[in-house]
FILUM-645998 format. One record per residue (C-alpha): x, y, z; residue in one letter. Coordinates in steps of 0.02 Angstrom, whole numbers, plus 50000, padded with zeros to 5 digits. Layout:
XYZa ...
// end
This chain:
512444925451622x 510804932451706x 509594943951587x 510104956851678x 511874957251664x 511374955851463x 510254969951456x 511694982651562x 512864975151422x 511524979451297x 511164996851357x 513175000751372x 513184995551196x 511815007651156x 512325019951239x 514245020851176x 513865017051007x 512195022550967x 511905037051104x 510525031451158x 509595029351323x 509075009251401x 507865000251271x 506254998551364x 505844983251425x 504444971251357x 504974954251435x 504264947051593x 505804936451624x 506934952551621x 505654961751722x 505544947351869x 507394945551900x 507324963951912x 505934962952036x 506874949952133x 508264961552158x 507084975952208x 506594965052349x 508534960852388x 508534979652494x 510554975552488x 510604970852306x 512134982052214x 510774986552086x 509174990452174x 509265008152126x 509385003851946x 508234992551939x 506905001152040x 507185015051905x 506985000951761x 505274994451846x 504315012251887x 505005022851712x 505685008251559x 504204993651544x 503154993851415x 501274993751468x 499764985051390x 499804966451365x 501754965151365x 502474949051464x 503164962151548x 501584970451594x 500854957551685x 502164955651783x 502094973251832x 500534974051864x 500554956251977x 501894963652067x 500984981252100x 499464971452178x 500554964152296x 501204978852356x 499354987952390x 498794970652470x 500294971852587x 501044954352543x 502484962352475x 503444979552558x 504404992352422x 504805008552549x 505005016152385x 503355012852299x 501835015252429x 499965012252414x 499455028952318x 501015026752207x 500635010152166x 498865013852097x 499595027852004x 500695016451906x 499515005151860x 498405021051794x 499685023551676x 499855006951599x 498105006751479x 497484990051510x 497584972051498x 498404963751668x 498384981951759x 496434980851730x 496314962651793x 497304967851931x 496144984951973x 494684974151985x 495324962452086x 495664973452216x 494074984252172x 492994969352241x 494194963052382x 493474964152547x 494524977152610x 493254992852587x 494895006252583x 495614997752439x 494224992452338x 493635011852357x 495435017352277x 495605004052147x 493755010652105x 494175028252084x 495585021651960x 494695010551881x 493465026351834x 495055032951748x 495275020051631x 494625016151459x 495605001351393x 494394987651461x 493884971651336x 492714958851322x 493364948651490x 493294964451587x 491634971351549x 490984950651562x 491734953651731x 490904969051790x 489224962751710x 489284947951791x 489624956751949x 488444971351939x 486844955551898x 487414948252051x 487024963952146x 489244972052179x 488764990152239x 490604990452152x 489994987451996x 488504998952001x 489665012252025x 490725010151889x 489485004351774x 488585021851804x 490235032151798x 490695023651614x 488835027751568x 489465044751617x 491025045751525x 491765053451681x 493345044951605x 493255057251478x 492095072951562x 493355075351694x 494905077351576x 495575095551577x 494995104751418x 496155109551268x 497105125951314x 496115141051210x 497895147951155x 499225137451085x 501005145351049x 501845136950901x 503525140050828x 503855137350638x 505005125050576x 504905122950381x 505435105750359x 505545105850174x 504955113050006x 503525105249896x 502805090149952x 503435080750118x 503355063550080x 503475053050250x 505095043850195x 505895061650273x 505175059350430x 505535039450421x 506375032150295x 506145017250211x 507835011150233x 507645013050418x 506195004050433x 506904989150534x 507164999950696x 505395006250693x 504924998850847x 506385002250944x 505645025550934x 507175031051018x 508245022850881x 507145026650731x 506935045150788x 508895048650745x 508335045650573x 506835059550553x 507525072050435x 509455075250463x 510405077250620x 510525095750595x 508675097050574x 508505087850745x 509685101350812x 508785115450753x 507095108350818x 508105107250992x 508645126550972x 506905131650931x 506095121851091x 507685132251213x 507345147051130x 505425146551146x 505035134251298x 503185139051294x 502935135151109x 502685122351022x 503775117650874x 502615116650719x 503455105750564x 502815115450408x 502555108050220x 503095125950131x 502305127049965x 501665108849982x 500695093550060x 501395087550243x 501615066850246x 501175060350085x 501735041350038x 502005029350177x 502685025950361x 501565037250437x 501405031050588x 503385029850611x 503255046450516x 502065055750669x 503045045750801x 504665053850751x 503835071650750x 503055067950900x 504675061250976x 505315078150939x 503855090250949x 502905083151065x 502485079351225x 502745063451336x 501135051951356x 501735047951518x 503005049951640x 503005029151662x 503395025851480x 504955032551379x 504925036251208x 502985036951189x 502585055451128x 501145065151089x 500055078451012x 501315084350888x 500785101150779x 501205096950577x 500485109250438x 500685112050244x 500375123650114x 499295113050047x 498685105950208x 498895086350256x 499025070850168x 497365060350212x 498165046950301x 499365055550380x 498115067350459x 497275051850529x 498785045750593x 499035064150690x 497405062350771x 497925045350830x 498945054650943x 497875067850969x 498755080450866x 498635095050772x 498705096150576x 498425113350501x 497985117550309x 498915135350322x 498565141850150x 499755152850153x 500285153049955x 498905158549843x 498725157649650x 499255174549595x 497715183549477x 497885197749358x 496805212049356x 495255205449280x 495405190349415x 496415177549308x 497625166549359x 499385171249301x 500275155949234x 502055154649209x 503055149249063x 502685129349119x 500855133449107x 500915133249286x 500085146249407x 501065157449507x 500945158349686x 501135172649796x 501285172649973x 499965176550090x 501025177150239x 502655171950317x 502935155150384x 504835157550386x 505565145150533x 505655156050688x 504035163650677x 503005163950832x 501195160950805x 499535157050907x 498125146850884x 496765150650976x 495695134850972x 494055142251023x 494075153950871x 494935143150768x 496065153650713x 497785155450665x 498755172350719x 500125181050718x 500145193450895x 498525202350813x 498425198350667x 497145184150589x 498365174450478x 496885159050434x 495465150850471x 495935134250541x 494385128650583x 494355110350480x 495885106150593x 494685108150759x 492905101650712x 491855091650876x 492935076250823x 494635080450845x 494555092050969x 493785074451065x 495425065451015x 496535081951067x 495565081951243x 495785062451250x 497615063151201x 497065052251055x 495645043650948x 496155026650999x 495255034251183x 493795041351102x 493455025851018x 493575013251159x 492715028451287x 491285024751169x 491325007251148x 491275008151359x 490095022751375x 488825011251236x 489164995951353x 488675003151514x 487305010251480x 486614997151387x 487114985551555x 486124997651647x 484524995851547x 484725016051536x 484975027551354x 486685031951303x 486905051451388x 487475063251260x 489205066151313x 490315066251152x 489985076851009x 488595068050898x 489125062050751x 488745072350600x 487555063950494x 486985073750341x 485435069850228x 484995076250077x 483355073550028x 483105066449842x 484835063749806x 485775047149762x 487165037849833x 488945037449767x 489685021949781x 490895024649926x 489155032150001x 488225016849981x 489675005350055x 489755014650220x 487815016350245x 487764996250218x 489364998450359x 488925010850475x 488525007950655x 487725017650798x 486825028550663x 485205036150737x 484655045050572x 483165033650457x 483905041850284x 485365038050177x 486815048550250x 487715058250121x 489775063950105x 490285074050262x 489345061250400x 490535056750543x 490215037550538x 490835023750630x 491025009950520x 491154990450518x 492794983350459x 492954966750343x 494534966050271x 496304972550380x 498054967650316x 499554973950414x 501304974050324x 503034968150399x 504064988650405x 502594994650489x 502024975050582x 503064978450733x 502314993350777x 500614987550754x 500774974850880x 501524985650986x 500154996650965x 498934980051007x 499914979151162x 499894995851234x 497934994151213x 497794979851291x 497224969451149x 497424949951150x 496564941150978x 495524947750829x 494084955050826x 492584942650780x 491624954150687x 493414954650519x 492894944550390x 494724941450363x 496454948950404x 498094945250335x 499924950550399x 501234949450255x 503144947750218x 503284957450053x 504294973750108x 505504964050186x 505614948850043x 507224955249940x 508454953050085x 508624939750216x 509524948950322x 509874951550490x 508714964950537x 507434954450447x 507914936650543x 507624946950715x 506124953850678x 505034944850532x 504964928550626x 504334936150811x 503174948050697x 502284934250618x 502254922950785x 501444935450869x 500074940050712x 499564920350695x 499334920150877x 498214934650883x 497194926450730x 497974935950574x 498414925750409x 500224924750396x 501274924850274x 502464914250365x 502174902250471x 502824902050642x 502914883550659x 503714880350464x 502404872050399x 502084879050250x 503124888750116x 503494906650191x 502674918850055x 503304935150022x 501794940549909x 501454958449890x 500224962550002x 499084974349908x 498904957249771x 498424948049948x 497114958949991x 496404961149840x 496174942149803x 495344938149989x 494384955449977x 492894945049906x 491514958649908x 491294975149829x 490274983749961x 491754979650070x 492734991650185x 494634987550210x 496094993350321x 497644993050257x 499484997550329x 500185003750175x 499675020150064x 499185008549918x 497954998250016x 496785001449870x 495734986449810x 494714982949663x 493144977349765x 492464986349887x 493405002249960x 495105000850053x 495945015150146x 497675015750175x 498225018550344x 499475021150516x 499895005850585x 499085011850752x 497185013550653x 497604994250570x 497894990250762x 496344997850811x 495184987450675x 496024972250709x 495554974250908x 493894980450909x 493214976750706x 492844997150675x 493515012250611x 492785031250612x 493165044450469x 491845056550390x 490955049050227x 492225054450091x 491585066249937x 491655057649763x 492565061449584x 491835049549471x 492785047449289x 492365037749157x 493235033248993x 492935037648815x 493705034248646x 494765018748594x 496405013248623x 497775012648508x 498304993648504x 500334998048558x 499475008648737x 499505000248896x 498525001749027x 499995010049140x 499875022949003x 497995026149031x 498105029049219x 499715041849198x 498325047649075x 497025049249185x 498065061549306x 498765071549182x 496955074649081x 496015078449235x 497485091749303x 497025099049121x 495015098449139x 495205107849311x 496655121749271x 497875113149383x 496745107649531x 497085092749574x 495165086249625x 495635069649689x 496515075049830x 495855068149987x 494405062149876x 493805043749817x 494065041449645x 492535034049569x 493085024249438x 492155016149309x 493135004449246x 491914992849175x 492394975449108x 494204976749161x 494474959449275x 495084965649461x 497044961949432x 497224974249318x 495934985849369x 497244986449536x 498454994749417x 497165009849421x 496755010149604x 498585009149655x 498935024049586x 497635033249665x 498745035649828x 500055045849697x 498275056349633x 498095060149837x 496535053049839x 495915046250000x 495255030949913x 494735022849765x 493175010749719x 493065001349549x 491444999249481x 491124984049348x 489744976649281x 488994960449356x 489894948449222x 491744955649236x 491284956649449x 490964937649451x 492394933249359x 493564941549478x 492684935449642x 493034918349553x 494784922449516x 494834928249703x 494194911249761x 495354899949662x 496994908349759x 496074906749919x 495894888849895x 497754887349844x 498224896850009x 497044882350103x 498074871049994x 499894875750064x 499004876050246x 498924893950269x 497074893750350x 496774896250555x 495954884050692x 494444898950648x 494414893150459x 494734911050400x 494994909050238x 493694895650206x 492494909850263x 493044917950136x 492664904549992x 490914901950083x 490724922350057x 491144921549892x 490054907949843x 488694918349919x 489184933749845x 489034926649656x 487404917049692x 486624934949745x 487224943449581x 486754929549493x 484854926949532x 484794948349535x 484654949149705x 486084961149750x 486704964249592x 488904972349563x 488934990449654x 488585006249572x 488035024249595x 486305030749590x 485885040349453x 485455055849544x 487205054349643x 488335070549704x 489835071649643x 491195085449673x 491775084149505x 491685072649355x 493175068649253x 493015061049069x 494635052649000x 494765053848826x 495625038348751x 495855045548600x 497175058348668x 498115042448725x 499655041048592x 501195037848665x 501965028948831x 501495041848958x 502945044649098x 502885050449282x 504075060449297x 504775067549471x 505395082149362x 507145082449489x 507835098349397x 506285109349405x 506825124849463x 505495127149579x 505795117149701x 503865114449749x 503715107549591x 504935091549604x 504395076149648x 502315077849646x 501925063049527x 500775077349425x 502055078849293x 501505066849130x 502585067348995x 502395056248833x 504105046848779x 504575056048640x 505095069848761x 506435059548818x 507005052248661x 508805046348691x 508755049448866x 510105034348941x 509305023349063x 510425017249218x 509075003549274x 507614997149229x 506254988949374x 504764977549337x 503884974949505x 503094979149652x 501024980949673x 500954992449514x 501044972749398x 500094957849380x 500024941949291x 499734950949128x 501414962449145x 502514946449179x 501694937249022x 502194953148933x 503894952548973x 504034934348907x 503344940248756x 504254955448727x 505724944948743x 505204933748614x 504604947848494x 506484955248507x 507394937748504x 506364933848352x 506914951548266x 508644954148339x 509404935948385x 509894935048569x 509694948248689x 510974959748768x 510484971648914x 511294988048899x 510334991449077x 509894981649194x 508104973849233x 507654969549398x 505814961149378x 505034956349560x 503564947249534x 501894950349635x 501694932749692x 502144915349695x 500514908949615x 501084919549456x 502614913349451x 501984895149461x 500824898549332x 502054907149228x 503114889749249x 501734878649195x 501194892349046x 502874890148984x 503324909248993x 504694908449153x 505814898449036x 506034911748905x 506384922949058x 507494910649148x 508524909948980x 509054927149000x 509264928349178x 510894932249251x 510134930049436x 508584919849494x 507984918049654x 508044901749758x 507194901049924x 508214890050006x 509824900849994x 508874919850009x 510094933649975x 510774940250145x 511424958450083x 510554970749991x 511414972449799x 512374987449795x 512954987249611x 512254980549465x 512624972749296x 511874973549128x 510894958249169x 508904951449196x 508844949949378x 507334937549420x 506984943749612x 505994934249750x 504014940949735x 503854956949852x 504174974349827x 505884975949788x 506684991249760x 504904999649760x 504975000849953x 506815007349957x 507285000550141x 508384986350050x 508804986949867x 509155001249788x 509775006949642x 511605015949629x 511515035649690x 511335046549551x 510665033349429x 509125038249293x 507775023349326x 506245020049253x 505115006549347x 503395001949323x 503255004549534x 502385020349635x 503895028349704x 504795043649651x 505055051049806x 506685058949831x 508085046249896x 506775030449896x 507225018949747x 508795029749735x 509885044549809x 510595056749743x 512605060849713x 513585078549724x 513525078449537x 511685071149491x 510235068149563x 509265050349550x 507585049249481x 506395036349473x 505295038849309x 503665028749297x 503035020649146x 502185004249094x 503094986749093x 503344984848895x 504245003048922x 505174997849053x 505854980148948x 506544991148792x 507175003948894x 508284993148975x 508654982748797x 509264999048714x 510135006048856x 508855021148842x 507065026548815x 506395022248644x 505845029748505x 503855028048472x 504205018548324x 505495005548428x 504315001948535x 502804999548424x 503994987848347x 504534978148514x 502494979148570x 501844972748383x 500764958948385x 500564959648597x 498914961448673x 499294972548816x 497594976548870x 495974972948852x 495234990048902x 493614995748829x 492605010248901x 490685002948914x 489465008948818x 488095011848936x 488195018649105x 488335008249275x 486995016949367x 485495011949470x 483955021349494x 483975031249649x 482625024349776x 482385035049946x 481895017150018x 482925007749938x 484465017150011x 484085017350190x 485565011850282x 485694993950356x 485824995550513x 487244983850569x 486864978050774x 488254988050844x 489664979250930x 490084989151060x 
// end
């Protein structure tokens, strides 16, 4: 059977069972016989497959691709004849397909002999952006040896004419509302996590945005107003917090948007998304990755009284009133010059943060990926040219403020930055572009990275990453099907573009399912590092780490960079002492819940880095605090120890590095033995007091400063998701800390240990817990059950040789084994200690869950509505968060505890080692000291 007569079986099966139009095409095989029977001008399917060829294959650096490409040269040389496809059209196609083989192909023909060619292949080439290290070698090479070609393109990059001679944004934009929920939108609405196998295939994954009645209203709204814009509102909350966001804007886009081009299905644009509350950080990044629109509307107020308080209701809570109407239906304007919002006349907002120099760039571009390789270009030609870079884009914004200090995340991207023309430190608000050292891309949102490397053209890692690491974790409960068709040609295609894998494409070594986040932070070696992350809780312990789309992870991993504004600060320190029976899951739910306290309700860490000082806390279970940060809304979070505690964790770091050279995991490039070499360096400079552990100057701005009081700290503190709140906006915000004894007797219906929220500690605490109860009790009977994932397979090796798995093997009613994986997701459970494969579990919600309707508590991040478990007709499922030792009696007793149960079942357990310092980790501020290194720019 040919590949074509499979893929017409493949789209009829699409198509009858799924509704759905022809998959497009990324496989040069397919794409050759098609070609073959383009040629064949009597072929049966030569209509069909002409169609296939100009409007379904992929571009970029697809098999397909270069086939497409090859075959388009051809056709302009003359050597082959399509009456279909002439000259003109032929150059237009390969326009439209970024980079890669098209741009091989364009210069080619731009310095063939034939002067009418090489003169349109020229103009095209003037078009395009997408060019890489062979192609500029090319045109330098060229341009030395005196090609009048190369002159000319080389000045028209220098230009930016690829960018100067786009059409401006319109001044008026018509929007329709659509209020797509209540409260906070988390992204698993948009894409949900137990969809997150067909994220690649965006025709597929966009039936799952929302609910098929949403996508029909969206449809009613677009025929009812064909000149507007369909606008997906946030009422009363924050648009796209959590993860996915990439599938999460795709979806939207598919939907609201508009098509990138006519040549490529399924590839949409420039969606408009607003909230209440305005946009999750990441997500809003991931918005102006497609060159977006994300508006912070404002429109519900906290109600004050007469003498300008705020009125509060019975919850302690303030009361908002409405500004004005968002109600779906309503017509409103934009006007992008003004920055305004409207409504016919009337001025509704200022909207002016969604349309600062930057992003009205990316909006003009129809993306930031453009803007960023426009400037990489734009740097390159003119530096080619011996000539200075003409001002063309916005500069960045670099803001000094004479005499004061550095904040941490301050210092870390003034070490970083790159291009920067100012001599002083820059402060929060600078637009920098940024040097990259640490990316790790995870396996729901892998697939569309590397599609996301293809379509721009990219072909191996950038030599400027320290390190980069592609993972197995959110797919490690299940070996299923979905995960056998796509895990296997993800990680193939990550090792050969010079990622760490978890899993080797040629079996060599043990496939890992390790959480990623515990990944990252062990080969994250130093604290002034900046890292890229494809999850929400890509938030290390060393250095700073920013969550983000899986398009932006493509985009460091290509060219080594990333751009965002300097963040502003909260710092917050500790004081007090801990009672012995707190953990330190108790002091972060803490930390959230005092600091909503301190500021009235504000929540001050919301799109914010969380400063924290966390002292002498080694950098496993300092991770339990900077994981959580992505539930505060911050943007990031940086950890700041003293030299002592820093060392010991880079060491820590080393010795798992080494084991991962051990099983065989390190690249022909010697990645990870890089990494050892950088830590060894790293510790000698703290050491002799060179370059002593990061902190703050002691004349740093912050925006605020929050002080948690240990003291208050006297029960288990629970995040609760609060499902019965009768304000809807209310449900489901991870703000609401509760101590156990408000849920005294409460039943549990399961009980989770897992995911990137534990460490070592947590499963050493479990063993003993055990123990302590055995000891008191006799054996142990589950009246819940306890599913503990742990975070990696170096813990659970150690916990082998420790002797602490056995105690937990004794009570285990499942245990993993590797060589027979489950194959379905468990769909019921028993009142049994399930002993999961390392990964995230029922955490990430695409494959275990719990029962609808069930009452868990889990020591994971998610309470999202529906992700570790949906709801019934009769009860809604929650997901309450609390610390592991919580989380073990809970599912002993069949309930939540009393507080003097579980001092009981905690006696005699060290569970943390947390001390605030005494003095504080500062550095005296030094104008010369803090003058940026300026990192030789890459571009």
């Amino acid at each position: 059977m040919s590949l074509y007569t499979k893929y017409m079986e493949e789209i009829q099966t699409r198509k009858t069972e799924l509704g759905l139009n022809p998959k497009p095409i990324d496989s040069a095989e397919l794409l050759s016989e098609i070609i073959t029977q383009i040629k064949d001008t009597n072929n049966e399917h030569r209509e069909d497959s002409l169609h296939f060829f100009i409007y379904n294959t992929l571009p970029g650096t697809t098999s397909a691709a270069g086939v497409k490409a090859q075959f388009l040269k051809e056709i302009i040389l003359g050597d082959e004849a399509v009456t279909e496809i002439t000259t003109e059209y032929a150059f237009e196609l390969l326009s439209h397909m970024k980079g890669g083989p098209s741009i091989e192909m364009l210069l080619d023909l731009a310095f063939a002999d034939n002067a009418e060619i090489a003169a349109q292949a020229t103009d095209v080439l003037k078009t395009q952006v997408f060019l890489y290290d062979a192609d500029t070698a090319r045109l330098e090479a060229a341009y030395k040896a005196g090609h009048p070609v190369a002159k000319e393109l080389l000045e028209s990059y220098a230009q930016a004419e690829f960018f100067t001679k786009l059409p401006e944004i319109a001044e008026k934009i018509d929007v329709v509302t659509y209020i797509a929920g209540e409260g906070d939108i988390s992204t698993d609405l948009l894409s949900p996590g137990n969809q997150a196998h067909s994220r690649a295939d965006r025709e597929l994954h966009g039936k799952c945005m929302i609910t098929p009645e949403a996508q029909q209203e969206i449809g009613e709204l677009q025929k009812k107003h064909p000149n507007a814009k369909v606008m997906l509102i946030a009422e009363k909350g924050t648009m796209g917090v959590g993860s996915s966001r990439m599938s999460g804007v795709n979806n939207v886009a598919l939907w609201a948007g508009k098509q990138a081009s006519p040549y490529v299905p399924f590839i949409n644009i420039a969606p408009v998304v607003a909230g209440t509350n305005g946009i999750s950080p990441i997500f809003l990044t991931t918005v102006d990755v497609t060159g977006g629109i994300g508006l912070d509307l404002k429109n519900w107020v906290k109600k004050v009284d007469a003498n300008g308080n705020t009125v509060t209701d019975a919850n302690g809570d303030a009361v908002l009133e409405e500004a004005y109407s968002v109600a779906t239906g309503t017509v409103l304007t934009i006007n992008t010059k003004e920055k305004k919002l409207y409504n016919g006349d009337k001025e509704l907002a200022d909207v002016s943060s969604a349309f600062s120099a930057q992003k009205i760039e990316f909006m003009k571009a129809g993306g930031s990926y453009a803007v960023v390789f426009g400037k990489k270009l734009q740097t390159f030609a003119a530096e080619t040219l011996g000539i200075d870079i003409p001002l063309v884009y916005a500069p960045a914004k670099e803001i000094s403020h004479e005499g004061q200090g550095l904040t941490a995340v301050e210092k870390i991207f003034n070490r970083n930055a790159v291009g920067v023309l100012s001599d002083s430190p820059l402060h929060a608000g600078s637009d920098v572009r940024v040097n990259v050292n640490i990316v790790g891309s995870q396996d729901t949102t892998g697939p569309m990275t590397a599609q996301e490397l293809e379509a721009m053209a990219a072909s191996v890692i950038s030599p400027i990453l320290d390190g980069a690491y592609q993972s197995g974790c959110h797919t490690a409960s299940v070996w299923d099907s979905k995960a056998q068709a796509n895990i296997p040609k993800l990680m193939a295609f990550m090792n050969k573009f010079g990622l760490i894998t978890a899993r080797d494409p040629q079996g060599v070594y043990h496939a890992m399912t390790d959480v990623i986040h515990k990944v990252l932070n062990d080969i994250t070696i130093d604290d002034r590092a900046i890292i890229i992350g494809g999850d929400s809780h890509t938030r290390m312990s060393k250095g700073v780490a920013f969550g983000a789309d899986s398009g932006t992870v493509a985009l460091a991993l290509a060219t080594g960079e990333a751009a965002m504004p300097i963040p502003e600060s909260v710092k917050v320190t500790f004081k007090g002492s801990m009672a012995k029976h707190m953990d330190f899951r108790d002091v972060v739910h803490a930390t959230q819940a005092q600091m909503l306290k301190q500021f009235g309700g504000e929540n001050v860490f919301q799109g914010r880095v969380i400063e924290v000082h966390i002292g002498t806390l080694m950098a496993d279970q300092a991770f339990t605090f900077t994981d959580w940060t992505a539930e505060m809304k911050a943007k990031a979070s940086i950890c700041i120890s003293n030299d002592e505690t820093l060392i010991k964790s880079i060491e820590l770091a080393k010795s798992r590095i080494q084991i991962m050279i051990n099983k065989g995991m390190d690249n022909k490039a010697q990645t990870l033995q890089g990494l050892i070499d950088l830590a060894n360096t790293r510790i000698e400079e703290i050491n002799s007091g060179t370059n002593p552990a990061l902190a703050p100057d002691d004349v740093a701005k912050y925006y605020a400063e929050v002080v948690v009081d240990l003291n208050e700290i006297v029960e288990p503190m629970i995040a609760d998701p609060d499902v019965n709140n009768d304000d809807v906006s209310k449900r489901y915000t991870h703000d609401v800390i509760r101590p156990v004894s408000y849920y005294t007797d409460k039943p549990v219906d399961l009980a989770f240990v897992g995911s990137c929220m534990v460490h070592k500690g947590d499963m050493k605490i479990i063993a003993h817990m055990l123990r302590n109860l055995e000891k008191k009790n006799g054996p142990i009977v589950f009246n819940a059950p306890l599913v503990v994932a742990p975070p990696t397979y170096n813990i659970v090796d150690e916990l082998k040789a420790e002797g602490d798995w056995a105690i937990l093997a004794k009570y285990a009613g499942f245990e993993f084994d590797d060589a027979k994986p489950k194959t379905a997701a468990r769909t019921k459970y028993e009142n049994i200690l399930y002993l999961e494969r390392p990964g995230c579990n029922l955490c990430m919600g695409n494959q275990e869950k719990a029962e609808p309707g069930d009452t868990v508590i889990a020591t994971s991040t998610r309470l999202f509505q529906g992700r570790v478990v949906a709801d019934t007709s009769d009860k809604k499922g929650e997901s309450l968060l609390g610390s592991t030792p919580l989380v073990v009696l809970a599912s002993v007793l069949g309930r939540f505890p009393t507080i003097e149960e579980y001092k009981s079942a905690v006696e005699g357990i060290d569970l943390t080692s947390f001390t605030p310092v005494e003095e504080a980790m500062i550095t005296k501020f030094s104008a010369e000291k803090s003058v940026p290194v300026k990192v030789v720019d890459a571009s």
